[in-house]
PDBQT receptor file of N, H, CA, C and O in Angstrom, charges set to zero:
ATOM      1  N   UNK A   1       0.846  -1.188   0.000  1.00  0.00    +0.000 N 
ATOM      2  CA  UNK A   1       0.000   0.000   0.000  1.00  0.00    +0.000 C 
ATOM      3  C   UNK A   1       0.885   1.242   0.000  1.00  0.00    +0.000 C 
ATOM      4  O   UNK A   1       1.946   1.224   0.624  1.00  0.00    +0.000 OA
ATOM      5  N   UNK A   2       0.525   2.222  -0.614  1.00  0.00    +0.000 N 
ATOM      6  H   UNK A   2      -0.337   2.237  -1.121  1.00  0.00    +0.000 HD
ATOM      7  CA  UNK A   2       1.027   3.369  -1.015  1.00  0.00    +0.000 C 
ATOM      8  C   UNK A   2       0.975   4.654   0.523  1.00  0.00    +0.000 C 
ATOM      9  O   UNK A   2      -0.032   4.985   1.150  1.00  0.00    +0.000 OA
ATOM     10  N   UNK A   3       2.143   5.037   0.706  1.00  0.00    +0.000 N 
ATOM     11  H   UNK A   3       2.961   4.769   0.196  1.00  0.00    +0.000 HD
ATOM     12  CA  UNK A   3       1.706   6.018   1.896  1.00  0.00    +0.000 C 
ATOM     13  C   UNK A   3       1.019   7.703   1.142  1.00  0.00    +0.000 C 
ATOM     14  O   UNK A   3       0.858   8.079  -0.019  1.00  0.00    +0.000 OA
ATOM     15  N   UNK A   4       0.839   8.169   2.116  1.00  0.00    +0.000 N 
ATOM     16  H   UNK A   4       0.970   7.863   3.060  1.00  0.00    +0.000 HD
ATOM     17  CA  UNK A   4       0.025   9.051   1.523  1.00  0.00    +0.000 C 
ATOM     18  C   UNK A   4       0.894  10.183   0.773  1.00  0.00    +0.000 C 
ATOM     19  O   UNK A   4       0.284  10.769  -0.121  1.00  0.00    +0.000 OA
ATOM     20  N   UNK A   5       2.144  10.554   0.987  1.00  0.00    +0.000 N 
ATOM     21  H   UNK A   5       2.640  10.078   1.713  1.00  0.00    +0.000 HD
ATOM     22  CA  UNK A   5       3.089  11.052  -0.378  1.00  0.00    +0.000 C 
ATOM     23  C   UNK A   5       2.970  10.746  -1.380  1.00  0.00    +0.000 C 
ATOM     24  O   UNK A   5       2.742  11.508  -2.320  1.00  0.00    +0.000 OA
ATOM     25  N   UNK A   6       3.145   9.054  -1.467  1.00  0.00    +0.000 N 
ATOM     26  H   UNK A   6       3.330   8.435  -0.703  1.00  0.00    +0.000 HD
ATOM     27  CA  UNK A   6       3.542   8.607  -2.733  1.00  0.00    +0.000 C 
ATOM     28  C   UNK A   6       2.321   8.554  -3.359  1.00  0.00    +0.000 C 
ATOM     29  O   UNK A   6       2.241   8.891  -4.540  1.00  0.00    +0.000 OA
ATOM     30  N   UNK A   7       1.185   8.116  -2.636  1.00  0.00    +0.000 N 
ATOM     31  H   UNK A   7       1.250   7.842  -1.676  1.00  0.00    +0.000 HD
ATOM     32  CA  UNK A   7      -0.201   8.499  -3.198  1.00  0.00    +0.000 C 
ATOM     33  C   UNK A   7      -0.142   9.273  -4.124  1.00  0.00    +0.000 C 
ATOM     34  O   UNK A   7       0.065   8.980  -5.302  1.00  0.00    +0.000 OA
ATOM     35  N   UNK A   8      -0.355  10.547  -3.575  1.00  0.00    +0.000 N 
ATOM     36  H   UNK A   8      -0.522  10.785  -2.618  1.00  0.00    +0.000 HD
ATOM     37  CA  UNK A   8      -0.614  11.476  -4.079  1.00  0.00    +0.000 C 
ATOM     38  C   UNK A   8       0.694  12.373  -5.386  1.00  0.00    +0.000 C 
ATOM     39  O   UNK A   8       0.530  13.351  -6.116  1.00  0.00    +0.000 OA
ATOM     40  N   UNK A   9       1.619  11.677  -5.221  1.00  0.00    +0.000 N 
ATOM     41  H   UNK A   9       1.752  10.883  -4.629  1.00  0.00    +0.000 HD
ATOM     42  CA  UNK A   9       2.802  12.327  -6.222  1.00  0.00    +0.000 C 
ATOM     43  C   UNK A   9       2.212  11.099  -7.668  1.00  0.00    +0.000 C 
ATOM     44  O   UNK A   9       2.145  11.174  -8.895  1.00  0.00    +0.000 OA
ATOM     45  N   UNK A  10       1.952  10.253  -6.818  1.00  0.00    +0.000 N 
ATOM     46  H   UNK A  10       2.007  10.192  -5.822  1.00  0.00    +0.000 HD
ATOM     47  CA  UNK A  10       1.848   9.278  -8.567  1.00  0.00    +0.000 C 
ATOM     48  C   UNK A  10       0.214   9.518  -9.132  1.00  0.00    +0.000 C 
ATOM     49  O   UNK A  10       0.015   9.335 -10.333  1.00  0.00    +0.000 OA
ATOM     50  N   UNK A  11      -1.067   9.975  -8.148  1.00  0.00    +0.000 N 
ATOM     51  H   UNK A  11      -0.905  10.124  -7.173  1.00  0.00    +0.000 HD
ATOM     52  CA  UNK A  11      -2.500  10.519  -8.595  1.00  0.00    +0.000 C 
ATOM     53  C   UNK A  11      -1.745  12.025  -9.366  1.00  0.00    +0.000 C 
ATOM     54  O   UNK A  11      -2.168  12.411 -10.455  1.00  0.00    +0.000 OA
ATOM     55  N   UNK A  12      -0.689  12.712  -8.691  1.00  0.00    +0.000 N 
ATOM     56  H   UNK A  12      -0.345  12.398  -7.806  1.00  0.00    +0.000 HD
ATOM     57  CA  UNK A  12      -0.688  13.685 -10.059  1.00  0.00    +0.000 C 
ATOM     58  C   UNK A  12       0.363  13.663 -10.974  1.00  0.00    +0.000 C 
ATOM     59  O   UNK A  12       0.561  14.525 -11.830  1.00  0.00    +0.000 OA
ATOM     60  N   UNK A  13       1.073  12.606 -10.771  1.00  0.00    +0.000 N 
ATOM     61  H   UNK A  13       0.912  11.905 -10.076  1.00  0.00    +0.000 HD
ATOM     62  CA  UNK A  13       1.871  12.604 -12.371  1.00  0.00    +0.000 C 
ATOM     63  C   UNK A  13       1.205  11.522 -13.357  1.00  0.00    +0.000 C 
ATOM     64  O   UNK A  13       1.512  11.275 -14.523  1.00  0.00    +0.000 OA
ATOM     65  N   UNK A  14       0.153  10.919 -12.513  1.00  0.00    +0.000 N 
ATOM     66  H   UNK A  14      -0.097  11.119 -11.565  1.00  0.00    +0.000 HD
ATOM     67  CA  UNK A  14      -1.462   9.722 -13.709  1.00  0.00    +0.000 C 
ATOM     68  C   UNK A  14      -2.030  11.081 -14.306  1.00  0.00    +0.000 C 
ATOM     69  O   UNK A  14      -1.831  11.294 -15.502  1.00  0.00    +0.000 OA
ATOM     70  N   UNK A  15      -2.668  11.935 -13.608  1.00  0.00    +0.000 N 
ATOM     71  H   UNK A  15      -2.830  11.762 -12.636  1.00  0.00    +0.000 HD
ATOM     72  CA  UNK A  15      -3.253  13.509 -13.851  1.00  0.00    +0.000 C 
ATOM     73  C   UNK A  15      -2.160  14.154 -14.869  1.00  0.00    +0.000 C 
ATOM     74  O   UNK A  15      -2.548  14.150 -16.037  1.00  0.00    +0.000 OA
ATOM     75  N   UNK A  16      -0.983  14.659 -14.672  1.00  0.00    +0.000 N 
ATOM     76  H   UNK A  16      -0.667  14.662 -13.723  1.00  0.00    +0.000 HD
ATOM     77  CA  UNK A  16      -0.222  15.232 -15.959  1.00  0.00    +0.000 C 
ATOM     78  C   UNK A  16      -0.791  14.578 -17.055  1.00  0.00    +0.000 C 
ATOM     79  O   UNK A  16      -1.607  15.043 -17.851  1.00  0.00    +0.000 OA
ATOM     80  N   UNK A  17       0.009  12.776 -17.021  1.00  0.00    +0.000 N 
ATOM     81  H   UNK A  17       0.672  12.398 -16.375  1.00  0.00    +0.000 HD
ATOM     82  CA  UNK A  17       0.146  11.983 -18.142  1.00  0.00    +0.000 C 
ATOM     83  C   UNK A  17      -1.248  12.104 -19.275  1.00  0.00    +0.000 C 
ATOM     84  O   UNK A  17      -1.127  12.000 -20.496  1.00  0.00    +0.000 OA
ATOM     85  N   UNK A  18      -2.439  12.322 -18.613  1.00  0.00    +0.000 N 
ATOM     86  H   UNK A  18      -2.538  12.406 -17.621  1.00  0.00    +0.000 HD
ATOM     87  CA  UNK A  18      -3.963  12.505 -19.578  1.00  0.00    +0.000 C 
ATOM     88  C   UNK A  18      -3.576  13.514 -19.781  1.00  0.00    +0.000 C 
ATOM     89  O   UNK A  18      -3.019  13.407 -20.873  1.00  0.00    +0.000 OA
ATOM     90  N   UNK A  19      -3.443  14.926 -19.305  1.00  0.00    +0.000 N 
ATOM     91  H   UNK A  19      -3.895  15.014 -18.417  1.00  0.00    +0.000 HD
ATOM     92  CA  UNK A  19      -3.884  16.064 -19.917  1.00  0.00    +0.000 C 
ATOM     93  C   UNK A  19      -2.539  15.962 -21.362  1.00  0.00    +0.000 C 
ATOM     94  O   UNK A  19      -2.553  16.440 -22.497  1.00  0.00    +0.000 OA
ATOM     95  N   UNK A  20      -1.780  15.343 -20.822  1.00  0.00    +0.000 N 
ATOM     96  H   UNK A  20      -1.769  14.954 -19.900  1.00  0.00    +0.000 HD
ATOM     97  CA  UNK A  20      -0.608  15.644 -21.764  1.00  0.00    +0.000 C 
ATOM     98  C   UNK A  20      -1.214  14.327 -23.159  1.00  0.00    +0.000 C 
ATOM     99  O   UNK A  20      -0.990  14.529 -24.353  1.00  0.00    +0.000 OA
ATOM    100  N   UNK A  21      -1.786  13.371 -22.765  1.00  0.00    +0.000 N 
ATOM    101  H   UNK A  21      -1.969  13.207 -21.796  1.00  0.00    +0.000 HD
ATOM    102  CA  UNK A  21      -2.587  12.391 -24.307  1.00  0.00    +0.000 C 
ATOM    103  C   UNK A  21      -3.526  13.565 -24.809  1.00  0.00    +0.000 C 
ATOM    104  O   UNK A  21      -3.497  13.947 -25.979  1.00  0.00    +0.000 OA
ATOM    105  N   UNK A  22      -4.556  14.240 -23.625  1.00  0.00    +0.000 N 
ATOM    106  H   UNK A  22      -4.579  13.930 -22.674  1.00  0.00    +0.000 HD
ATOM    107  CA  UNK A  22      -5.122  14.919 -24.592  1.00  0.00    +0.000 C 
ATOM    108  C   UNK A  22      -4.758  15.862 -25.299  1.00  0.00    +0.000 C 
ATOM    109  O   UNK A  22      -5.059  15.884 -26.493  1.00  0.00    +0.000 OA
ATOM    110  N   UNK A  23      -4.273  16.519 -24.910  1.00  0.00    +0.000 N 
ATOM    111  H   UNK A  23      -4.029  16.501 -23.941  1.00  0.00    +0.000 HD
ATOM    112  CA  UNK A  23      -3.494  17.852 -25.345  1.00  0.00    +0.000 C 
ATOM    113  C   UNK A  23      -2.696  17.038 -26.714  1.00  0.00    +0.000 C 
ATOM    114  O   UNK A  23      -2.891  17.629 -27.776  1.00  0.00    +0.000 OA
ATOM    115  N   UNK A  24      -2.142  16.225 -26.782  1.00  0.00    +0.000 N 
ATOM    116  H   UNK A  24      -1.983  15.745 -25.919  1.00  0.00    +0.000 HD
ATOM    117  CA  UNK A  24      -1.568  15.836 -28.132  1.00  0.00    +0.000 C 
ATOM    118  C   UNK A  24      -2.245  14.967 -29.038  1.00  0.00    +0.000 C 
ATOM    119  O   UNK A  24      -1.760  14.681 -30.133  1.00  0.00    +0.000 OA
ATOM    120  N   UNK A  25      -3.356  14.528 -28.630  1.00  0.00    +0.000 N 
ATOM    121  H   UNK A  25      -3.750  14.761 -27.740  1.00  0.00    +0.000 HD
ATOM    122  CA  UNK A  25      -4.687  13.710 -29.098  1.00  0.00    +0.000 C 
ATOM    123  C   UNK A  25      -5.361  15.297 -30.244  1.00  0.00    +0.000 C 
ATOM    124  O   UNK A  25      -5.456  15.347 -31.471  1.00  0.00    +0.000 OA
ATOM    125  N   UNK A  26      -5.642  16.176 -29.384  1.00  0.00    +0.000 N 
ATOM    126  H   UNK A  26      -5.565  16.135 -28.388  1.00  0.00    +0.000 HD
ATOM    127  CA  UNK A  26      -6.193  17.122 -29.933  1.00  0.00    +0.000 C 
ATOM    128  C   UNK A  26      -5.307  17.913 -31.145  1.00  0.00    +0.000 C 
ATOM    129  O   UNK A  26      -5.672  18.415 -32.209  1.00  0.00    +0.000 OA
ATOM    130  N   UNK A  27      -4.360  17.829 -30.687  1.00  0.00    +0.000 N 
ATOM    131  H   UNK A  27      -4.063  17.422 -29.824  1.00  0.00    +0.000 HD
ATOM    132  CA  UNK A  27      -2.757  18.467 -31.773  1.00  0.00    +0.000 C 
ATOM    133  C   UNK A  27      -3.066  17.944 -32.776  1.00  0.00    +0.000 C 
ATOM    134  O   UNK A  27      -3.605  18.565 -33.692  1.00  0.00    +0.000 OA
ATOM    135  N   UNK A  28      -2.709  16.309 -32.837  1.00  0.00    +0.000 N 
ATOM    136  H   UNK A  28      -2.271  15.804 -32.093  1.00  0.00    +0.000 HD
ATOM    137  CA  UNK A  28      -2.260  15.555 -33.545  1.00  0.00    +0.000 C 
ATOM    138  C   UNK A  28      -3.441  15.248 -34.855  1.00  0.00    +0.000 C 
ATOM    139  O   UNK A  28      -3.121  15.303 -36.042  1.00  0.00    +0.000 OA
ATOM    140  N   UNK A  29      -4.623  14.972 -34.441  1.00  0.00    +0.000 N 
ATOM    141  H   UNK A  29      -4.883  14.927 -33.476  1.00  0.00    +0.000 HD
ATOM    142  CA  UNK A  29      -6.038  14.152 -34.828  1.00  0.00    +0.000 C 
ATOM    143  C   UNK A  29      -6.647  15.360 -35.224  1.00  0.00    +0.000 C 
ATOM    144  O   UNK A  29      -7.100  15.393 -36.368  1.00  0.00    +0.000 OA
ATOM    145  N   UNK A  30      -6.764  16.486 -34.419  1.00  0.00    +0.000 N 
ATOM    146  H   UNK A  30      -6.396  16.460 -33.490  1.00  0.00    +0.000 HD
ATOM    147  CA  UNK A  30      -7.981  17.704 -34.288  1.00  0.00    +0.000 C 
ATOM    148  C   UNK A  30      -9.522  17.203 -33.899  1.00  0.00    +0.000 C 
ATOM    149  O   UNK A  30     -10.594  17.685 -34.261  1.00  0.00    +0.000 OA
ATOM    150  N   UNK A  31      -9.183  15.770 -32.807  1.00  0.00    +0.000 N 
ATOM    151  H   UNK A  31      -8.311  15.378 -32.513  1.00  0.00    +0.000 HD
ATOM    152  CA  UNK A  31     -10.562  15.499 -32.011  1.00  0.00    +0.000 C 
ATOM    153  C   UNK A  31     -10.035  14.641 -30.963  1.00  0.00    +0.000 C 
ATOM    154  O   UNK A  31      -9.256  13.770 -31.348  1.00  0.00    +0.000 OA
ATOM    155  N   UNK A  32     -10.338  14.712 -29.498  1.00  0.00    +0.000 N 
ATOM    156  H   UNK A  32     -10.971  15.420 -29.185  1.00  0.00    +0.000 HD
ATOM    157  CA  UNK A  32     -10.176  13.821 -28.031  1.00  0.00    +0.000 C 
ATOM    158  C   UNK A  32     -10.773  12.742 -28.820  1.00  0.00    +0.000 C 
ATOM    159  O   UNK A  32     -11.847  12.821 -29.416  1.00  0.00    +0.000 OA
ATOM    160  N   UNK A  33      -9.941  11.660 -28.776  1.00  0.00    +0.000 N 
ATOM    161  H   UNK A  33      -9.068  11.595 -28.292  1.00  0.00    +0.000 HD
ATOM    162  CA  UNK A  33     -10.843  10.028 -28.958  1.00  0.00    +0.000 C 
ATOM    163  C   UNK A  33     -10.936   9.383 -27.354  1.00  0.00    +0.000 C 
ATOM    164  O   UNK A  33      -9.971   8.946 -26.728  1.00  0.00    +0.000 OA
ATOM    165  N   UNK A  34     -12.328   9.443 -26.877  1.00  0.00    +0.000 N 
ATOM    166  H   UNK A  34     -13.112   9.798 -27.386  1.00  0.00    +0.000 HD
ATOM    167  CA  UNK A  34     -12.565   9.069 -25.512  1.00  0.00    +0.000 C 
ATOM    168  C   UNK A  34     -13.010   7.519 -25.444  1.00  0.00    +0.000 C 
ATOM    169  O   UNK A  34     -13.599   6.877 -26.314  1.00  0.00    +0.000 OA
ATOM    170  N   UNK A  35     -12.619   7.143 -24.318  1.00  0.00    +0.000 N 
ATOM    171  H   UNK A  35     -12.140   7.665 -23.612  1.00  0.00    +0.000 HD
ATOM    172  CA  UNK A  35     -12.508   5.366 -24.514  1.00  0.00    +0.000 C 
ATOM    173  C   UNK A  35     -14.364   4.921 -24.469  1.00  0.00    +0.000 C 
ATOM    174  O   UNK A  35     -15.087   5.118 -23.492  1.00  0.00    +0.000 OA
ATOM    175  N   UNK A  36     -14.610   4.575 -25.210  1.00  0.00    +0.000 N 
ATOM    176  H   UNK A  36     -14.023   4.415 -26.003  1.00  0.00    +0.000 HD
ATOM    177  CA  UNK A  36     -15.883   4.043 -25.025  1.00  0.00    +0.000 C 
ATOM    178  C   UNK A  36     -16.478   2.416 -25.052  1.00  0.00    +0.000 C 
ATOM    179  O   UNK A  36     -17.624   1.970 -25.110  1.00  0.00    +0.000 OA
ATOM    180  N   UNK A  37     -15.258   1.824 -24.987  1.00  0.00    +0.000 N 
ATOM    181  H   UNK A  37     -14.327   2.186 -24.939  1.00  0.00    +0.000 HD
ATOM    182  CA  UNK A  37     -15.462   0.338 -25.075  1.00  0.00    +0.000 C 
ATOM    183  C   UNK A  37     -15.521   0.108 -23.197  1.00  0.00    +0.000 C 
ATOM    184  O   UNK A  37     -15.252   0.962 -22.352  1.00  0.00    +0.000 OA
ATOM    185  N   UNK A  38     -15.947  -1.277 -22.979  1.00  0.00    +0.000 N 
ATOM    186  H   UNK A  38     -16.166  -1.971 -23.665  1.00  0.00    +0.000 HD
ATOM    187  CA  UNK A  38     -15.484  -1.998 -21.489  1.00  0.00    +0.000 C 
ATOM    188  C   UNK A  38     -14.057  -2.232 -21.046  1.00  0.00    +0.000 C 
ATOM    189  O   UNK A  38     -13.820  -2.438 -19.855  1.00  0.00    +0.000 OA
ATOM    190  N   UNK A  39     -13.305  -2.214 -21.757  1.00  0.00    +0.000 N 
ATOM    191  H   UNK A  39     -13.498  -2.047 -22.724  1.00  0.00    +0.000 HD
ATOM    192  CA  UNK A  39     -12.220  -2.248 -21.507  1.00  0.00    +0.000 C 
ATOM    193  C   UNK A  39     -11.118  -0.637 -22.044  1.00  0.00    +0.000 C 
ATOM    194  O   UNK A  39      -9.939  -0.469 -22.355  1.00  0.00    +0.000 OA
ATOM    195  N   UNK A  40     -11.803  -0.140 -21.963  1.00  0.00    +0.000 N 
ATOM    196  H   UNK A  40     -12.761  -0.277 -21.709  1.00  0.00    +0.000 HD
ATOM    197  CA  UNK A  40     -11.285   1.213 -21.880  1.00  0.00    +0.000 C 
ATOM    198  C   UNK A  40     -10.468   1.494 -23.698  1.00  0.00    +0.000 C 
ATOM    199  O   UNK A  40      -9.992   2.625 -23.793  1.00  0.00    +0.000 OA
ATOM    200  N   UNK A  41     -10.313   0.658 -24.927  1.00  0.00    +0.000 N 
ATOM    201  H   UNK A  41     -10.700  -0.261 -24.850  1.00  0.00    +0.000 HD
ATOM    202  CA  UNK A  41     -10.261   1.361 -25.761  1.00  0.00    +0.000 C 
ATOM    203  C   UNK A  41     -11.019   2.182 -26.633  1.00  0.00    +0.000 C 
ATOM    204  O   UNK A  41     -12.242   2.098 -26.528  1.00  0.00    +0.000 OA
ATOM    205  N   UNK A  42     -10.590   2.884 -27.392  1.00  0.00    +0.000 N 
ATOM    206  H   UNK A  42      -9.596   2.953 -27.477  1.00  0.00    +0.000 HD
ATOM    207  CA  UNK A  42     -10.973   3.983 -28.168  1.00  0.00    +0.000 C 
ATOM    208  C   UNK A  42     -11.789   3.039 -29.325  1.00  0.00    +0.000 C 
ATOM    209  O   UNK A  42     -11.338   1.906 -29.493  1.00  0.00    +0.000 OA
ATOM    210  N   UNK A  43     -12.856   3.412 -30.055  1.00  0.00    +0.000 N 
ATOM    211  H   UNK A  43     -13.223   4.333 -29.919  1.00  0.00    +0.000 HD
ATOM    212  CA  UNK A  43     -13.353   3.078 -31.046  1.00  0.00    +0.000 C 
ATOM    213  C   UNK A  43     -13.896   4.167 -31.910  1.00  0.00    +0.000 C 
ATOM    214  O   UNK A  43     -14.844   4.910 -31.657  1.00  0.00    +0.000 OA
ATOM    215  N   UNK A  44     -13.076   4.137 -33.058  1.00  0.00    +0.000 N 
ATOM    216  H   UNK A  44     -12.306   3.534 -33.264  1.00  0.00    +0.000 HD
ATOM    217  CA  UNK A  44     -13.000   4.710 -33.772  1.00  0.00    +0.000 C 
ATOM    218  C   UNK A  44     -13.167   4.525 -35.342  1.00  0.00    +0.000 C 
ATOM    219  O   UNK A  44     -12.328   4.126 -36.149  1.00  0.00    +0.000 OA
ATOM    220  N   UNK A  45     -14.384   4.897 -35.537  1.00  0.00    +0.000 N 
ATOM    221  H   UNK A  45     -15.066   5.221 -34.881  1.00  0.00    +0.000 HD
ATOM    222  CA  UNK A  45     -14.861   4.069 -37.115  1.00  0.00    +0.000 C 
ATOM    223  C   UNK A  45     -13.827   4.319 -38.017  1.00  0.00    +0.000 C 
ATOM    224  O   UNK A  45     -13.493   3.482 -38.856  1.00  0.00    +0.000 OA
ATOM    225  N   UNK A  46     -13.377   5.245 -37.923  1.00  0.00    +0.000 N 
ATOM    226  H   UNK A  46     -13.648   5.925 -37.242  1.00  0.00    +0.000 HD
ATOM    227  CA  UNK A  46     -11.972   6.081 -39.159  1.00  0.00    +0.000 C 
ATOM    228  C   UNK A  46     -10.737   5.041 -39.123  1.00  0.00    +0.000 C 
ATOM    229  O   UNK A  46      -9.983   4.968 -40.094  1.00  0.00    +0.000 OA
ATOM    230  N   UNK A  47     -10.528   4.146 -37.847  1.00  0.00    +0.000 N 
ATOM    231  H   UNK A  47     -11.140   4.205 -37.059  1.00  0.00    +0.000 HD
ATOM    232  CA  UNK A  47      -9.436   3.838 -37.771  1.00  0.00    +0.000 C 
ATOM    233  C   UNK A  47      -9.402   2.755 -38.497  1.00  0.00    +0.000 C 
ATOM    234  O   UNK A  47     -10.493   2.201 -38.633  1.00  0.00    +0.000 OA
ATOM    235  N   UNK A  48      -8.050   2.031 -39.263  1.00  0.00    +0.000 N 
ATOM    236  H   UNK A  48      -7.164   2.481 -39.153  1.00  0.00    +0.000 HD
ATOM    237  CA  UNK A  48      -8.123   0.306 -39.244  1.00  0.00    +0.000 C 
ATOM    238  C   UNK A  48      -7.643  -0.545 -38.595  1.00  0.00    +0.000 C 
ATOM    239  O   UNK A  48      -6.461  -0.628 -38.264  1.00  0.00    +0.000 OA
ATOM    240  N   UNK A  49      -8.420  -1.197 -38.367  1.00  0.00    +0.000 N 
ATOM    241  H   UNK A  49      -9.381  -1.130 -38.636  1.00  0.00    +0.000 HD
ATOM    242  CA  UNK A  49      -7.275  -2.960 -37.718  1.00  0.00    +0.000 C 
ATOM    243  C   UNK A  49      -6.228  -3.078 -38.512  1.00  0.00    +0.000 C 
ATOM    244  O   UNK A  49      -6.016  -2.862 -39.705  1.00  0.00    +0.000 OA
ATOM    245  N   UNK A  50      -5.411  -3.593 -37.314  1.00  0.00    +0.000 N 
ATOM    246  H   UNK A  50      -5.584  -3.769 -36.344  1.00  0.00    +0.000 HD
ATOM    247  CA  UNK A  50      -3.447  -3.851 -38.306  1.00  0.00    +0.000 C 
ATOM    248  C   UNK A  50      -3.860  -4.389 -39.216  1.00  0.00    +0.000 C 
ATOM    249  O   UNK A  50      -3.664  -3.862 -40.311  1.00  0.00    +0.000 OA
ATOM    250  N   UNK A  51      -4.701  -5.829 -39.135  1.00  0.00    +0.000 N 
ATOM    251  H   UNK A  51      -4.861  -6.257 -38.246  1.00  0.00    +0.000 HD
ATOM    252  CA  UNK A  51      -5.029  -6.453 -39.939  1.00  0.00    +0.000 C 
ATOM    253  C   UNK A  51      -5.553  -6.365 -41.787  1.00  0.00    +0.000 C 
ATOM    254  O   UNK A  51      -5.351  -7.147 -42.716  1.00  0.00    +0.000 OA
ATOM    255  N   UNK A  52      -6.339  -4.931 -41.706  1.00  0.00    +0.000 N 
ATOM    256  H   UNK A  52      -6.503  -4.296 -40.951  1.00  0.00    +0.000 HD
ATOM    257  CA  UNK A  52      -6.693  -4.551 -42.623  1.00  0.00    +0.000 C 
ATOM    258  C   UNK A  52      -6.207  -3.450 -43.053  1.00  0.00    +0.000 C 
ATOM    259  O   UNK A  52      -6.545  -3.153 -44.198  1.00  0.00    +0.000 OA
ATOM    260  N   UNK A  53      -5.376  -2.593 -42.397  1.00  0.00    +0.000 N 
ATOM    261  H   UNK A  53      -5.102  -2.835 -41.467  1.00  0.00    +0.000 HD
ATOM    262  CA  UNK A  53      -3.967  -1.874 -42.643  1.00  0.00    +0.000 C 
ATOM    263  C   UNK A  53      -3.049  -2.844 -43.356  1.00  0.00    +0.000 C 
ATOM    264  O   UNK A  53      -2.862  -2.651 -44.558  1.00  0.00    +0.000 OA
ATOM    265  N   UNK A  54      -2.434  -3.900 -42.738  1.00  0.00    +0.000 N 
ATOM    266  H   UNK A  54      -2.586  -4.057 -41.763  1.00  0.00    +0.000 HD
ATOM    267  CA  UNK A  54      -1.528  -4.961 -43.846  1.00  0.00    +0.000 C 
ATOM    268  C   UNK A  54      -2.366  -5.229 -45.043  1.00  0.00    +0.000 C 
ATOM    269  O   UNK A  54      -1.736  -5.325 -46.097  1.00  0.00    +0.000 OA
ATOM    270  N   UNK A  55      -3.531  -5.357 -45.094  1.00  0.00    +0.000 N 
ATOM    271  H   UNK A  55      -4.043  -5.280 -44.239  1.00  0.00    +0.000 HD
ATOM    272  CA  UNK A  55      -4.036  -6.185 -46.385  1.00  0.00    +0.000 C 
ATOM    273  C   UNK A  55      -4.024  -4.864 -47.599  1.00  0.00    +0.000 C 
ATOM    274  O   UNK A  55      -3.737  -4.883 -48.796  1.00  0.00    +0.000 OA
ATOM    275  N   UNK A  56      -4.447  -3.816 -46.740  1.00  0.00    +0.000 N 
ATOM    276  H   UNK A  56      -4.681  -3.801 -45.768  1.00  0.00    +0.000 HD
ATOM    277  CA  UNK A  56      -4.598  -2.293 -48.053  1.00  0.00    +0.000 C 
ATOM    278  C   UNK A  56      -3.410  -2.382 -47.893  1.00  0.00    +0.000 C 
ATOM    279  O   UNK A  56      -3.696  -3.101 -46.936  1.00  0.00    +0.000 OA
ATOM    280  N   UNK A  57      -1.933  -2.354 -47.880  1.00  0.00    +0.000 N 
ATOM    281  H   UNK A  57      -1.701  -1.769 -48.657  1.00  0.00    +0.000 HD
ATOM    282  CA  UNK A  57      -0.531  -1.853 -48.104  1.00  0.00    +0.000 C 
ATOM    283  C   UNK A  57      -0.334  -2.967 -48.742  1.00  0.00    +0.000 C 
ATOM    284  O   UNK A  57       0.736  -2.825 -49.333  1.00  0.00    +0.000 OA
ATOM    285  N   UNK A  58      -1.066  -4.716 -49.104  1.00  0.00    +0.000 N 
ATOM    286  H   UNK A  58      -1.936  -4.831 -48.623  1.00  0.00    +0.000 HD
ATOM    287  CA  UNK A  58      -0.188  -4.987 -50.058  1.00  0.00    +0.000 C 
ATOM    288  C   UNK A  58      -1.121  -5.065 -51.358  1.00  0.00    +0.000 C 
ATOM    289  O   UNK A  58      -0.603  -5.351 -52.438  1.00  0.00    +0.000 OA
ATOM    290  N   UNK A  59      -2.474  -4.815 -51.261  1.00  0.00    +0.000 N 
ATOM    291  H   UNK A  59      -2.895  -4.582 -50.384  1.00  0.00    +0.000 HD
ATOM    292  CA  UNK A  59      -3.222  -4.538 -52.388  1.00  0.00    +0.000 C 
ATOM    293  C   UNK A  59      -2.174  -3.268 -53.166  1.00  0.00    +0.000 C 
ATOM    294  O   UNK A  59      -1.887  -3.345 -54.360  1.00  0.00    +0.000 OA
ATOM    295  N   UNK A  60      -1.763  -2.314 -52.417  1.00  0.00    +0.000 N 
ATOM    296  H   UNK A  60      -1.996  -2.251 -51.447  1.00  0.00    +0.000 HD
ATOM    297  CA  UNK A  60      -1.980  -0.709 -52.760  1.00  0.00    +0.000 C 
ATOM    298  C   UNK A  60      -0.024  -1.156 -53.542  1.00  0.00    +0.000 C 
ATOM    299  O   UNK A  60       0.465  -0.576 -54.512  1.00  0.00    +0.000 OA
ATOM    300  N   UNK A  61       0.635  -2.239 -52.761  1.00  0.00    +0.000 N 
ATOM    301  H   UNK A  61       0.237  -2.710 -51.974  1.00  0.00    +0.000 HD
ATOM    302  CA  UNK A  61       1.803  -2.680 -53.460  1.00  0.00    +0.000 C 
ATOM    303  C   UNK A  61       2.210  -2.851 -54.475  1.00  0.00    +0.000 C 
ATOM    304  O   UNK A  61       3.358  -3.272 -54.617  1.00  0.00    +0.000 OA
TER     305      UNK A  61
């Protein structure tokens, strides 16, 4: 168990680490992709599976 320093030094460098995804989420994309699955990833119709990323790069080959 965490004493209450270390608590609280690692709740705000977890706190930096988001503002700093969003902040470059927003840079990068020009939209926050917020996790909306059960297991906390992003779903994102725009995106592809590796899977179908490899298959268009060797069609496009």
């Amino acid at each position: 168990m965490f004493s209450k320093k270390k608590r609280y030094a690692f709740f705000k460098a977890q706190k930096e680490m988001e503002e700093i995804s969003k902040e470059t989420q927003i840079r990068e994309f020009g939209e926050l992709f917020v996790p909306t699955g059960e297991d906390g990833k992003t779903e994102n119709p725009s995106r592809l599976s590796s899977e179908d990323a490899l298959i268009s790069a060797v069609e496009a080959y």
